[in-house]
Each structure stands twice: as C-alpha cells, then as structure tokens.
SEGUMAR-278747 format. One record per residue (C-alpha): residue number from 1; x, y, z; residue in three letters. Coordinates in pm, whole numbers, plus 50000, padded with zeros to 5 digits. Each point is the difference from the previous one (the first is absolute). Layout:
# residues N
pos:NUM	x:X	y:Y	z:Z	code:Ala
...
//
This chain:
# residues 428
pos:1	x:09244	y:15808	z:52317	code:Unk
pos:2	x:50028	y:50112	z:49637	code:Unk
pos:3	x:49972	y:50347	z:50135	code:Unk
pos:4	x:50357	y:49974	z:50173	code:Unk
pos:5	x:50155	y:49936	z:49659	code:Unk
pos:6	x:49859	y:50282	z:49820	code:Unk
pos:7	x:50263	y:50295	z:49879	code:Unk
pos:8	x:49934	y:50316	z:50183	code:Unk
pos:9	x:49943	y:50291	z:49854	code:Unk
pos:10	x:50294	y:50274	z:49941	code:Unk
pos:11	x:49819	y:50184	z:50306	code:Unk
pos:12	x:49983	y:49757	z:50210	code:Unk
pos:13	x:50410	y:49897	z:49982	code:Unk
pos:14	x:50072	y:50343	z:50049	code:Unk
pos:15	x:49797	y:50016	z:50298	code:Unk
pos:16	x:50215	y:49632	z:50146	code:Unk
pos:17	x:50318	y:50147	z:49891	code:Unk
pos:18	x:49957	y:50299	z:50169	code:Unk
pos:19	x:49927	y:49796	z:50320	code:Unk
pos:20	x:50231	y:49731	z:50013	code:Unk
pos:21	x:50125	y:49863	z:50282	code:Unk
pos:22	x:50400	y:49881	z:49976	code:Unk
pos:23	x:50298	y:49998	z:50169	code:Unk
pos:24	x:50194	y:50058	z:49659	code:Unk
pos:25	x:49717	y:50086	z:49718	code:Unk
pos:26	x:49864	y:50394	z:50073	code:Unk
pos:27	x:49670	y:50091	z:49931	code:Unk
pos:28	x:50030	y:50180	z:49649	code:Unk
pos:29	x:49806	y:50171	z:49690	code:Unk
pos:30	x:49885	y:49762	z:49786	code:Unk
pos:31	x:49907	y:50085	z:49679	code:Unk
pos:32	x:49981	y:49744	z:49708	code:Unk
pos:33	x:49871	y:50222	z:49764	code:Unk
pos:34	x:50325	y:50054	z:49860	code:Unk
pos:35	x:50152	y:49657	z:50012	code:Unk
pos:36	x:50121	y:49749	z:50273	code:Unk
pos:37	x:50298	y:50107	z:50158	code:Unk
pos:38	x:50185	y:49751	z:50173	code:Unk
pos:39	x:49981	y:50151	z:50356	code:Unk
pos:40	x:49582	y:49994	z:49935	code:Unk
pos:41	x:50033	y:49607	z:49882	code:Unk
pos:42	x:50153	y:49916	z:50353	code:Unk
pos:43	x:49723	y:50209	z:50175	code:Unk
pos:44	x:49762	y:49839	z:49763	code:Unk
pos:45	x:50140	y:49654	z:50096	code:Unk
pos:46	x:49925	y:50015	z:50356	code:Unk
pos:47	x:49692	y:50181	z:49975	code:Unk
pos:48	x:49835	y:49690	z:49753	code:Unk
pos:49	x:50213	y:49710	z:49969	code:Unk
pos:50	x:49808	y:49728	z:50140	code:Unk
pos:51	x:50219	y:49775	z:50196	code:Unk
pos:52	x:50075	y:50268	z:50235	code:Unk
pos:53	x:49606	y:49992	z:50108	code:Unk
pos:54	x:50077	y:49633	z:50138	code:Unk
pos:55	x:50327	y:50118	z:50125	code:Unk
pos:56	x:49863	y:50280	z:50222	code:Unk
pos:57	x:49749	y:49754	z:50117	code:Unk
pos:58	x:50254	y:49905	z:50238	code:Unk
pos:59	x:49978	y:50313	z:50162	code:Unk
pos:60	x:49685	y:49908	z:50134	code:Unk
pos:61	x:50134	y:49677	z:50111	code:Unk
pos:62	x:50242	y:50157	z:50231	code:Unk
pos:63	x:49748	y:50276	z:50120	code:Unk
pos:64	x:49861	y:49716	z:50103	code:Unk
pos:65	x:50251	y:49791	z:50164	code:Unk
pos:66	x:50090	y:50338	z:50203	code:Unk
pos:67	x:49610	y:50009	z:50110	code:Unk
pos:68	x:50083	y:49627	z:50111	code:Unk
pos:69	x:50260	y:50046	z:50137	code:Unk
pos:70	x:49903	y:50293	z:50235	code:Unk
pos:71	x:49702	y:49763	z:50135	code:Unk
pos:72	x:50003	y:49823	z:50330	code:Unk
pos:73	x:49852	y:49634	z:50092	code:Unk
pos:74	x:49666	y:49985	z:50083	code:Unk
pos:75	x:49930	y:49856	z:50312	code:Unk
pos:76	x:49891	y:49689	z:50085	code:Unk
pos:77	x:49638	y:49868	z:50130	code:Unk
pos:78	x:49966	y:49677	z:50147	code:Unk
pos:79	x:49678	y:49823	z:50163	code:Unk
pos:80	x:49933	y:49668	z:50184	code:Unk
pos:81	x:49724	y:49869	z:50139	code:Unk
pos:82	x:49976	y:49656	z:50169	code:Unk
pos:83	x:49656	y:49827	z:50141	code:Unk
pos:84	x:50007	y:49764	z:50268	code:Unk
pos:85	x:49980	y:49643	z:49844	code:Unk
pos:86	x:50012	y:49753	z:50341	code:Unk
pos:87	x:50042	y:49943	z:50377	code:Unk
pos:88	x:49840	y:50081	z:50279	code:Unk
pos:89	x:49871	y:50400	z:49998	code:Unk
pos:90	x:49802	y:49968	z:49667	code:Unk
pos:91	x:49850	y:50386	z:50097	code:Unk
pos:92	x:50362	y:50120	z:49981	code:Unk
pos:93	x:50023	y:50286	z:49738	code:Unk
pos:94	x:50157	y:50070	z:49630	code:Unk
pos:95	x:50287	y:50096	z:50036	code:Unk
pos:96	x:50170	y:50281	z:49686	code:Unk
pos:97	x:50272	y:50202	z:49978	code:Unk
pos:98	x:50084	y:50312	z:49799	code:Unk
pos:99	x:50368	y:50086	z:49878	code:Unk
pos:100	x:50140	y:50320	z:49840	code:Unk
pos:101	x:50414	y:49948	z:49916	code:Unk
pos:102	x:50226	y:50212	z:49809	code:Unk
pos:103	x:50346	y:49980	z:49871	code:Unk
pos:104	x:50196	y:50324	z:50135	code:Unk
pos:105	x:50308	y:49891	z:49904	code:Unk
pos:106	x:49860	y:50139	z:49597	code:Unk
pos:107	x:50050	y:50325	z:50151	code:Unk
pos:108	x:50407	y:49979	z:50040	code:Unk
pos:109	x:50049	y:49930	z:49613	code:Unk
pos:110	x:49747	y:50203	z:49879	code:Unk
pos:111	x:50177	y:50287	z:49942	code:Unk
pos:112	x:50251	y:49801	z:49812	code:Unk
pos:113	x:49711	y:49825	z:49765	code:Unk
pos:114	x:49926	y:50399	z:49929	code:Unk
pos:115	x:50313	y:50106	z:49924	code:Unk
pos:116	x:50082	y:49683	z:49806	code:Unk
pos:117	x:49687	y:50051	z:49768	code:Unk
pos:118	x:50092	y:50359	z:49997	code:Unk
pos:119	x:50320	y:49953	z:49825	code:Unk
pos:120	x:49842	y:49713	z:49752	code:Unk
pos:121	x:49723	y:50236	z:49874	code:Unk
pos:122	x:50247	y:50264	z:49947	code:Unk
pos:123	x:50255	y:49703	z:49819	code:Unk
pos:124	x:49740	y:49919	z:49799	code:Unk
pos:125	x:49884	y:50366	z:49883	code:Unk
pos:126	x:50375	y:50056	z:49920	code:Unk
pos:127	x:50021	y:49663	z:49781	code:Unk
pos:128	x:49641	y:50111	z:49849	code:Unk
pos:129	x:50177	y:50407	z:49905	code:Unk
pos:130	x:50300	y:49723	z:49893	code:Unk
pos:131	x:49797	y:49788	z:49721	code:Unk
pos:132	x:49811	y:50336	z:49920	code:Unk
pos:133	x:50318	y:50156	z:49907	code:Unk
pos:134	x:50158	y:49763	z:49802	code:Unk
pos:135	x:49675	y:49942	z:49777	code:Unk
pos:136	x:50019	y:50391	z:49984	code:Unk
pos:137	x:50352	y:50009	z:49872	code:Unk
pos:138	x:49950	y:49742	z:49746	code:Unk
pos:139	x:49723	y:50194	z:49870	code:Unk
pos:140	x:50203	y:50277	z:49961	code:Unk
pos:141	x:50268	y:49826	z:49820	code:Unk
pos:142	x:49763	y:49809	z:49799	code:Unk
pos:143	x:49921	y:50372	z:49832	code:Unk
pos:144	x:50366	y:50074	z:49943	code:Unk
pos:145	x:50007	y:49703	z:49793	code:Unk
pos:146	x:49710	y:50051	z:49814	code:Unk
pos:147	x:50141	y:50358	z:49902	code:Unk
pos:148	x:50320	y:49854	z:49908	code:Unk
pos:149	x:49878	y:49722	z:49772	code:Unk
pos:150	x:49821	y:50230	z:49853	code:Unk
pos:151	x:50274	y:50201	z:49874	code:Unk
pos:152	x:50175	y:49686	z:49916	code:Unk
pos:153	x:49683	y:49905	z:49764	code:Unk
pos:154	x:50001	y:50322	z:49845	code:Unk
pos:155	x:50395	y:49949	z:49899	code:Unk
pos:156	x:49965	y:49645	z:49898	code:Unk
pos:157	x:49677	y:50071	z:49787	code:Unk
pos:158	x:50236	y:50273	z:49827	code:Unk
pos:159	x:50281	y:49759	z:49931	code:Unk
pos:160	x:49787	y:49760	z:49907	code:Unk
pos:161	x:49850	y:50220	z:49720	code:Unk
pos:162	x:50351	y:50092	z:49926	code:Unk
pos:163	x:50074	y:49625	z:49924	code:Unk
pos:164	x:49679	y:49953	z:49799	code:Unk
pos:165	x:50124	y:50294	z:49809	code:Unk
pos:166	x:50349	y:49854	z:50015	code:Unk
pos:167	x:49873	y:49634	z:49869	code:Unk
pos:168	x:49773	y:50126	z:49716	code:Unk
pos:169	x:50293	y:50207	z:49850	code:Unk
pos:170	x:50222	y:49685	z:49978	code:Unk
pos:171	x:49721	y:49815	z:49867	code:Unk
pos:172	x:49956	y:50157	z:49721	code:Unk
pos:173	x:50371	y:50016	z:49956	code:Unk
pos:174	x:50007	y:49682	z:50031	code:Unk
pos:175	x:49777	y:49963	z:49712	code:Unk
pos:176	x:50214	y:50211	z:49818	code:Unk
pos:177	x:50317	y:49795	z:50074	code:Unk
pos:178	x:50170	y:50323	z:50146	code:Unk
pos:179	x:50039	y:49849	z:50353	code:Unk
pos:180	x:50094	y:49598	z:50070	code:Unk
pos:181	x:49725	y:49783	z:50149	code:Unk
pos:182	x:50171	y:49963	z:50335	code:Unk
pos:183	x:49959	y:50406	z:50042	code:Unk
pos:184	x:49657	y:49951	z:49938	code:Unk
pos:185	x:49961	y:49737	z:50263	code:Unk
pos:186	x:50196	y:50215	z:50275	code:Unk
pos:187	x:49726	y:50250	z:49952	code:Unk
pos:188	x:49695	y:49763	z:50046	code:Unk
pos:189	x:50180	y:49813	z:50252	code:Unk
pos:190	x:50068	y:50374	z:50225	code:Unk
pos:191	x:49694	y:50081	z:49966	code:Unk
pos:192	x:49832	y:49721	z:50105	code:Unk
pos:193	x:50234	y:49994	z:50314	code:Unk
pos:194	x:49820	y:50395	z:50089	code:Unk
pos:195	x:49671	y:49831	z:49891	code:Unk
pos:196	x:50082	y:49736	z:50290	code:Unk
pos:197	x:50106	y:50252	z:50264	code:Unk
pos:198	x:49742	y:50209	z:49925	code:Unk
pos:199	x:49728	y:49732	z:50068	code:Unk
pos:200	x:50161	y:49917	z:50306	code:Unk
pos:201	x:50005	y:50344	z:50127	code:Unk
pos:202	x:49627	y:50047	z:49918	code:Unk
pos:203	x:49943	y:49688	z:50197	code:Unk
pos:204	x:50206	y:50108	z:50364	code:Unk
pos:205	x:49805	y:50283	z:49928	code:Unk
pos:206	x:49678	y:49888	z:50020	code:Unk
pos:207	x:50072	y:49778	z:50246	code:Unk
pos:208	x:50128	y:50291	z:50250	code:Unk
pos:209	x:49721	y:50172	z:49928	code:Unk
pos:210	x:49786	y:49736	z:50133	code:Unk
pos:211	x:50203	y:49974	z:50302	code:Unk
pos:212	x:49994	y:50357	z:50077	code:Unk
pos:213	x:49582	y:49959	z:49909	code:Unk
pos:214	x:50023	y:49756	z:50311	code:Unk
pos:215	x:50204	y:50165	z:50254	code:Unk
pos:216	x:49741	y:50289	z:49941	code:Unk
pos:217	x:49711	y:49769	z:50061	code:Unk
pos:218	x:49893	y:50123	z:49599	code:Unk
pos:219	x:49783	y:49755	z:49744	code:Unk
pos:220	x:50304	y:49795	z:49781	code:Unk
pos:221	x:49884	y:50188	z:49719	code:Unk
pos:222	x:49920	y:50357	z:50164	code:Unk
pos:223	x:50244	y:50243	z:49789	code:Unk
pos:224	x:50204	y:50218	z:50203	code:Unk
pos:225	x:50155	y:50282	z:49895	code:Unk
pos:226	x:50355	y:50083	z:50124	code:Unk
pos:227	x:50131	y:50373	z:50050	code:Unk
pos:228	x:50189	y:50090	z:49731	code:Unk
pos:229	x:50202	y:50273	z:50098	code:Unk
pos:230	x:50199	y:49763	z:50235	code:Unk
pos:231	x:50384	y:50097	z:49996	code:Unk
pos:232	x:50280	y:49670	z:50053	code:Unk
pos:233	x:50245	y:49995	z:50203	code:Unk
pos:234	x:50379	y:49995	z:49800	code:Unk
pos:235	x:50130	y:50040	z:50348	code:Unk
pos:236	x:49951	y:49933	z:50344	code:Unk
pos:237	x:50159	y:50144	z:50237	code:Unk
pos:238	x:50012	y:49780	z:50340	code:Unk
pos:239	x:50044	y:50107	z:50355	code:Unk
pos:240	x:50354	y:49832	z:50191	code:Unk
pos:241	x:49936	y:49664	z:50155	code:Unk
pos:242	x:49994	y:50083	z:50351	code:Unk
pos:243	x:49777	y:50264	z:49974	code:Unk
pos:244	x:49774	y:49680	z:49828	code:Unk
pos:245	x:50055	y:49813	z:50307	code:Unk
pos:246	x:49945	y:50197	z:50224	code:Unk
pos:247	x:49724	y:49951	z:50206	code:Unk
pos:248	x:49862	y:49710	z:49738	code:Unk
pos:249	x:49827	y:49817	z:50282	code:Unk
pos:250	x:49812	y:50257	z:50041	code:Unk
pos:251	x:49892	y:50100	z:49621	code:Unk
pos:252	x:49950	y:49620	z:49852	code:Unk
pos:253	x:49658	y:49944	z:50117	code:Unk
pos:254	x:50051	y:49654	z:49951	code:Unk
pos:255	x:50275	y:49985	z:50272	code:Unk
pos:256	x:49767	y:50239	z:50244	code:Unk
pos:257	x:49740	y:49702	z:49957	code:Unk
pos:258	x:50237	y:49678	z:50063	code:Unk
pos:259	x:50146	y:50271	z:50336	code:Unk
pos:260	x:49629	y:50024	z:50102	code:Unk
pos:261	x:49953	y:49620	z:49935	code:Unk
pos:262	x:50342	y:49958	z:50193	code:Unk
pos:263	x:49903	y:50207	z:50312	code:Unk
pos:264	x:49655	y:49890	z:49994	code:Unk
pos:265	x:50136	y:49578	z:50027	code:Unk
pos:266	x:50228	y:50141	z:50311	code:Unk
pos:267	x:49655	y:50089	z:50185	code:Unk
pos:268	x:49863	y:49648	z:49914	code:Unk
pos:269	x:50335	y:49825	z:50182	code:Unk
pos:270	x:49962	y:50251	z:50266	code:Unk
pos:271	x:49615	y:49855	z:50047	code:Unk
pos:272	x:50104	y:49655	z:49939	code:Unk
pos:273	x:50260	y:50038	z:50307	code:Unk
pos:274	x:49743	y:50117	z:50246	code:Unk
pos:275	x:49751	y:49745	z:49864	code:Unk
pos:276	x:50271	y:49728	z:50159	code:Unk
pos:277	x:49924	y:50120	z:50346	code:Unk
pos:278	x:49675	y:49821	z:50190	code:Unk
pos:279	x:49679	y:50155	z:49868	code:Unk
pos:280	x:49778	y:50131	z:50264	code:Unk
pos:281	x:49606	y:50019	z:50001	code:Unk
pos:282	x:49762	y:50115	z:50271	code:Unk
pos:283	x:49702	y:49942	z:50062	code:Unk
pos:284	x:49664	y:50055	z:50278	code:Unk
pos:285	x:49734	y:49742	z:50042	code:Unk
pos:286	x:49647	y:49968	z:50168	code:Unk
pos:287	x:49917	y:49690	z:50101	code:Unk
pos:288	x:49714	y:49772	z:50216	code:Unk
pos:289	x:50054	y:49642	z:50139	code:Unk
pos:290	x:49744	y:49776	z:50056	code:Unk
pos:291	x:49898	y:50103	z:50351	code:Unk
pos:292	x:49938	y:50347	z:49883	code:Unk
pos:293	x:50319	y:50171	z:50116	code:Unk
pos:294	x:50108	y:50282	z:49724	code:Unk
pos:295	x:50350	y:50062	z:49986	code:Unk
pos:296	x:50182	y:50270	z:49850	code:Unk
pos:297	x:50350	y:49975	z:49919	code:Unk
pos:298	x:50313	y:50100	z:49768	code:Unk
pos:299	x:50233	y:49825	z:49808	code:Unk
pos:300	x:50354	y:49928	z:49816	code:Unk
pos:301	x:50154	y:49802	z:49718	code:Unk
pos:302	x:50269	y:49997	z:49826	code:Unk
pos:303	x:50204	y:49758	z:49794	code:Unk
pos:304	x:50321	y:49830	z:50076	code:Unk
pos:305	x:50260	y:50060	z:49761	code:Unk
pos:306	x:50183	y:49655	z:50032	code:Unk
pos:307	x:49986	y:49838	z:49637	code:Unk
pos:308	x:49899	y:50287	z:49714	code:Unk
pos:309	x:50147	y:50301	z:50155	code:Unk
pos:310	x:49900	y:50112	z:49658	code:Unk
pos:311	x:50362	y:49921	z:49925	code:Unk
pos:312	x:49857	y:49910	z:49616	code:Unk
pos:313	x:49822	y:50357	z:49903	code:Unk
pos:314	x:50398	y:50186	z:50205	code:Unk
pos:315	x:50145	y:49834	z:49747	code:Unk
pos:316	x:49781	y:50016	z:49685	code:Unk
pos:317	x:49976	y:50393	z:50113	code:Unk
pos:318	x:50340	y:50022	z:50029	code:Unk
pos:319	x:50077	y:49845	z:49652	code:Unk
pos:320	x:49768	y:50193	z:49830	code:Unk
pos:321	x:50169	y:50305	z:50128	code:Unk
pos:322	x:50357	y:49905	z:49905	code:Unk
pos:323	x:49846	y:49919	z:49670	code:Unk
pos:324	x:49823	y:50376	z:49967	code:Unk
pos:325	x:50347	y:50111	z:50101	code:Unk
pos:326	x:50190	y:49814	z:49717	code:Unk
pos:327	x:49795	y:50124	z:49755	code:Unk
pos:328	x:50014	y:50340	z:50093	code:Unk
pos:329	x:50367	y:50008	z:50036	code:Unk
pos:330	x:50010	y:49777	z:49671	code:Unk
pos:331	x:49742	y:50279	z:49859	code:Unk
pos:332	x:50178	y:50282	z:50077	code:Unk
pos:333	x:50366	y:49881	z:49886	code:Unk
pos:334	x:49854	y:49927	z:49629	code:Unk
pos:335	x:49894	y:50338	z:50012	code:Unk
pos:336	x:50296	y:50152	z:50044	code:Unk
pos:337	x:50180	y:49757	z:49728	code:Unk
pos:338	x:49712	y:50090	z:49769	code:Unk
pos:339	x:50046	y:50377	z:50027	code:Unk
pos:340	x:50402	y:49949	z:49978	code:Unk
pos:341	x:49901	y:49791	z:49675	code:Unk
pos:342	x:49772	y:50181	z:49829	code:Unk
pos:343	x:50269	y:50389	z:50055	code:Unk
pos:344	x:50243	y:49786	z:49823	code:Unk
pos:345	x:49755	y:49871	z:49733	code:Unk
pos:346	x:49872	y:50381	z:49986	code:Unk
pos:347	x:50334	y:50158	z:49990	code:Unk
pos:348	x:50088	y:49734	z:49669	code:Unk
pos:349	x:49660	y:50072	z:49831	code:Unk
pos:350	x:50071	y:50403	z:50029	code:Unk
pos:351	x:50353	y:49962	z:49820	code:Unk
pos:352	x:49857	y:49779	z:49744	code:Unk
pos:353	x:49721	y:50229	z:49909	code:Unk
pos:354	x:50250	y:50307	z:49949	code:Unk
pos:355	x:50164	y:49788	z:49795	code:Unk
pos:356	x:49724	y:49901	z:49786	code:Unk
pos:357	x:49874	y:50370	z:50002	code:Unk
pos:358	x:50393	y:50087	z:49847	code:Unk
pos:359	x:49943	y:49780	z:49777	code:Unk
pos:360	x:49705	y:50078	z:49811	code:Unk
pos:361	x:50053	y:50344	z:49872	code:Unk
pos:362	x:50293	y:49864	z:49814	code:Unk
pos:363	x:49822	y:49701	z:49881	code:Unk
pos:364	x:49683	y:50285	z:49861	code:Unk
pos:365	x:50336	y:50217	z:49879	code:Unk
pos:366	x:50033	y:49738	z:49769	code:Unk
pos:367	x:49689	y:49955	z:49902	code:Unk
pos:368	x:49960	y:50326	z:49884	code:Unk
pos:369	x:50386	y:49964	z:49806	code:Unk
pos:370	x:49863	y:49683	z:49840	code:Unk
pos:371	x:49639	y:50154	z:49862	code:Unk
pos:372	x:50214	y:50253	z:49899	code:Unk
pos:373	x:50211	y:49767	z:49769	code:Unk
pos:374	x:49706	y:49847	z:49870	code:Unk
pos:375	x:49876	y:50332	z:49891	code:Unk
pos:376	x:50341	y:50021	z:49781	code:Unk
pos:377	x:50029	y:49693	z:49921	code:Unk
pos:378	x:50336	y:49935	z:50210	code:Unk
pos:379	x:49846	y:49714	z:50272	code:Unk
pos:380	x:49809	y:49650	z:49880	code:Unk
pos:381	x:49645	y:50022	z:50175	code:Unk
pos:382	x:50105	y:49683	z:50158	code:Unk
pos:383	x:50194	y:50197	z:50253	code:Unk
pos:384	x:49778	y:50283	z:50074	code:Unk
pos:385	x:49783	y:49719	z:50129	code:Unk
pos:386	x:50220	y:49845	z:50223	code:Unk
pos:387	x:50086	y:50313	z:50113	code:Unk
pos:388	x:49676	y:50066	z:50092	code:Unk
pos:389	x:49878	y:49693	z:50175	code:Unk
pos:390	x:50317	y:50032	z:50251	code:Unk
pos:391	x:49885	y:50305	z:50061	code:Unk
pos:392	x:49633	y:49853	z:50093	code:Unk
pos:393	x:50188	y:49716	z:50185	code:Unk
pos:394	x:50132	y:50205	z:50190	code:Unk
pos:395	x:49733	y:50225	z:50098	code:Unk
pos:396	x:49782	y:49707	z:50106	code:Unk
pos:397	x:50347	y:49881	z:50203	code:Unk
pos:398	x:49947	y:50342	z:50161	code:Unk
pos:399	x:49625	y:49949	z:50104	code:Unk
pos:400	x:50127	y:49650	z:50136	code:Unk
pos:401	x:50255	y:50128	z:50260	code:Unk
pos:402	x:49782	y:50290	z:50109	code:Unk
pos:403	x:49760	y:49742	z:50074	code:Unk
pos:404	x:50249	y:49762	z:50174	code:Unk
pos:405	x:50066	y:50337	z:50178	code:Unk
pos:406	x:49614	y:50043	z:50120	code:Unk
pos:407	x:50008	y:49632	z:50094	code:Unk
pos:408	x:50307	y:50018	z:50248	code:Unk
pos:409	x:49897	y:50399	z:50093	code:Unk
pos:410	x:49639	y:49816	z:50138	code:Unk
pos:411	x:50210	y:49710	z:50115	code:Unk
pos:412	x:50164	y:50234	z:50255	code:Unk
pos:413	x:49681	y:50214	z:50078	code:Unk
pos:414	x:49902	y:49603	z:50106	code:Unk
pos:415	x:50317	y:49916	z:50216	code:Unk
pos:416	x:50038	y:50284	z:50169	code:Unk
pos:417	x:49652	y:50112	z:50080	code:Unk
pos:418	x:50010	y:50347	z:49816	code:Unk
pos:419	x:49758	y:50127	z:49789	code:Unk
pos:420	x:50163	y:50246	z:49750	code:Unk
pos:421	x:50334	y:49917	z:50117	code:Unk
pos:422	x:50153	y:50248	z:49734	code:Unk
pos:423	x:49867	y:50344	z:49976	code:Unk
pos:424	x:49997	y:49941	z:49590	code:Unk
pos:425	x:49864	y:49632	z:50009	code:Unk
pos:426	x:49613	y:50081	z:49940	code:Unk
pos:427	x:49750	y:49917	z:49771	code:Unk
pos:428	x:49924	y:50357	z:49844	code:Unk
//
C-alpha cells in the first residue's frame, strides 16, 4: 500500500497526462522541469490526489449494479417425498415429487432494471469527472496564489528593510535630540506593523503550499517548484451571459450527473408500477403417489394484489424522483445566478485594477521627484519614505485584485462548465 503513495517520476506523469481521460481536462505535455504551471497542477491533481482513488471506487460499484441488474432469477427446485406411515396397504410405495418454477414476470421489467442502472453508472461517472474537476481547479488556483504571495513577500521584505533603514536613522537622531521621541516611536511602531504582515503572509503561504502538496497527493514537506514565467491576468475579458447559459445543462457535469440520476429514478417508478400487477411463476413437476402412478404435470402461481399493491415502494419511487428533480432544477438555477454574479463581480474587479494600474506610475513619479529632493537637499527623508511605501502598498493592492480576478475567472470556469472560458485566461 505504501507503493500507491509514492511520487512518480517526471516520466511517468508525462506519460498519465498525455493519456488522460476527461470530459473537460485534455491530455497535455507535461513537463515539470521548468516549474509547475498551473494547468499541470490540475492534471497533477487528478492524476495523484488520493481521495479520488476511493471516489472512482464507485465506478466499480455501479459496473456492478448494471451486471446485477441485467441478471434474471434463478429458478426454483423443489422436492418432496412422503413414506407411508399407517392403514391398511403397508406395501404401498414412497411417494416424491420433483418441482422446477420460475418467475417470468422478471422478464417484463428487465429491460427497465437495465436501463435504470444504465443511467446510474453513467450519473455516477459524471459526479466522479465532477469532484475530479473541482479538486483540479483548486489545484490550479492554489498555484496562482502561491505566485502571487510570492511577489507580495518580495515587496514587503523590501519595505520592511526600508523601515529598518527608516527606524535606525531616527534612532540615532533621536540620540542626537534632532527628531522628538514620538517620531522615533512612529518608526518602530510602522515597522513593526510590516514585520506583522509580513509574518502573516509567510504563514498563508506555507499553509497553501501544503494544501496544494495535498491536492497533488505530494509528501507535506515535498518542495515544489512553481513556473516562473507565469504572466497575471490585469484583465479578463468575459464572454455575454447568454452565450454562458447556453446549453449549461449540458456543460456542468454536475447537472449531467443529477439528469442521469433524475432519468435513471423515472425507470425505477416505471418498475415499481408494473411490480403492482400479480406476479406470475411457472412451473413443471414429476411426481409418484403411493400406488406407483407417475404423474407429470404443469403449473401456475401468482400473487393477489389485494393489500401491498406495492403502493409503499410507487410512492417512495415517486418521491425520490420529485426530489432528484428539485435539486436539479434548484442546481441549475444557482448556476445561472452564480455566473450572473460572478460577470458583475468580474466586470468591478477589471475597473478597479485599471485604476490601481493609473495609479501607480504617478505614485513611482513621485518617488523619483522626492529622491531627487533628497539629493539637493529640498525634501525631509521622512517623505521620500512615505512616498515609497504607498507605492509598495499599492503594488501588493495590485497582486491582490489580480488574484481576486483568478479566483472569480476559475469561479466561472466552475459554474459554467468551461475550461479556458477566455482565450487569455491560462496558466502560461
């Protein structure tokens, strides 16, 4: 068992991505040689991550139940035998009988129990592509974020060395009794504050990594290293809504699977119905009495629907079905009001990016101004570093919506059951 949770080999993913089997995910090149990509994490993901394995166990369960499902009754064998025990001909003979009896009335819903297992099996490989895909998509946002916090590390290390820099200087003016002890405080007391947001970066850091290490079905502590060439999105252009709509039943595997599940219940009333009317078996026999006289004969039964009916499983079928139903319909409206959500939630994220992105060339414009007045003496160094650290602020307010982008751009791969639903949303 060990075995299953060893990491492949670089050759040996490439050879499973090249041969995957998905309605959405395409077999691809995989090459990790030059980083993880976030298109390879979600191939990775279903290739290794280990709660699939007992999820596409239940594959086999319905391969199964279809087997069952196509079988008829056996027949059955019955024997007697009776031995004269009184009266007046003692020499009278044992008398037996032999019975063979089957139920023909399996064969009128059998077709039905086929067709019903038939659509379950194929529900259940749907919901199985389902929970595959959305452990693949987190994977693939999990590396987004790990790129992103990156970048924000490498900004707040630099403003926190800024502050250092920044807090020493007023120390020793302090010391000097150029600069008032409350200016001296504000500097310990910012930097601490970057110290603090650093530290908690580092740790949702590590702790995505970890979570990406598990969707990958990777050791906790198995370094993985990310692409780096990996371009973010400052924009996403999104299709119109109805074209989103269009034909959703049809893309969200999730709502293919409760349809299956829906069409495969309808079969199970349809068998429950016919199960109401009188169930027939027939039946030959062989038998000999006691004066030695064989007899060969056939035979009927059938039961009497008077009480059951089976008036119980109708409706429990029948329930069940309106329930499948519900859910579906339930299903497939929060899909739609998800996709309608997350355009709008798109559409703000895109303005407020170009906004940011306006933004920061005049913040670095003066920047530049103030190191310029420092270098004649015109602007207090004070400044120039407050200057600067907006500037930071608002690069790492940058990487924060383009991530918020990623988030709702996978969010709408999700709802509407298109992979790459933007030419220009990918992961290289």
């Amino acid at each position: 068992m060990e075995l299953q949770l060893e990491t492949p080999t670089a050759y040996q993913l490439s050879i499973q991505a090249a041969q995957i089997k998905h309605p959405l995910l395409k077999p691809m090149p995989f090459n990790i040689q030059d980083g993880l990509s976030p298109d390879e994490a979600a191939i990775l993901a279903v290739l290794r991550n280990p709660e699939l394995r007992a999820v596409r166990d239940q594959h086999g369960i319905a391969n199964a139940q279809l087997l069952q499902a196509g079988l008829l009754p056996d027949p059955q064998v019955s024997y007697s035998l009776s031995a004269p025990s009184g009266g007046s001909n003692l020499d009278s003979n044992n008398a037996f009988g032999i019975g063979l009896s089957w139920q023909a009335t399996a064969l009128i819903w059998r077709e039905n129990k086929i067709t019903a297992a038939e659509k379950q099996q194929q529900g259940v490989d749907l919901q199985i592509a389902w929970q595959e895909w959305q452990i693949a998509q987190a994977a693939k946002l999990a590396v987004y974020q790990l790129i992103i916090y990156s970048k924000q590390q490498g900004l707040l290390t630099e403003m926190a060395q800024r502050l250092e820099d920044n807090r020493a200087r007023l120390q020793q003016a302090a010391d000097e009794g150029l600069v008032t002890e409350l200016e001296r405080v504000a500097a310990v007391s910012a930097k601490n504050l970057v110290d603090i947001r650093l530290l908690a970066l580092k740790l949702q850091k590590k702790q995505q990594q970890q979570r990406l290490n598990r969707a990958m079905g990777l050791k906790p502590h198995e370094a993985v290293r990310l692409q780096q060439d990996i371009e973010l999105l400052t924009e996403l252009n999104t299709p119109a809504y109805d074209t989103l709509i269009h034909d959703v039943e049809n893309l969200r595997l999730d709502l293919m699977a409760l349809k299956r599940g829906y069409e495969s219940q309808e079969e199970r009333v349809h068998i429950a119905v016919l199960q109401q009317f009188p169930q027939i078996s027939i039946g030959f026999n062989h038998a000999r009495d006691n004066s030695n006289l064989y007899t060969m004969g056939f035979g009927v039964s059938m039961t009497v629907p008077i009480f059951d009916r089976n008036q119980g499983q109708i409706a429990l079928d029948r329930a069940t079905r309106q329930q499948l139903f519900d859910q579906y319909t339930s299903r497939l409206f929060q899909a739609r009001a998800d996709i309608a959500e997350l355009l709008v939630t798109i559409a703000s994220i895109n303005k407020q990016i170009q906004s940011v992105r306006h933004a920061i060339p005049d913040l670095a414009n003066l920047v530049n101004a103030y190191q310029s007045g420092i270098e004649n003496g015109q602007v207090d160094v004070f400044n120039y570093y407050v200057a600067w650290n907006s500037l930071t602020d608002k690069k790492i307010d940058l990487l924060t919506l383009e991530l918020q982008l990623v988030q709702a751009g996978i969010a709408l791969e999700v709802a509407s059951g298109l992979y790459h639903v933007t030419p220009d949303f990918h992961g290289k």
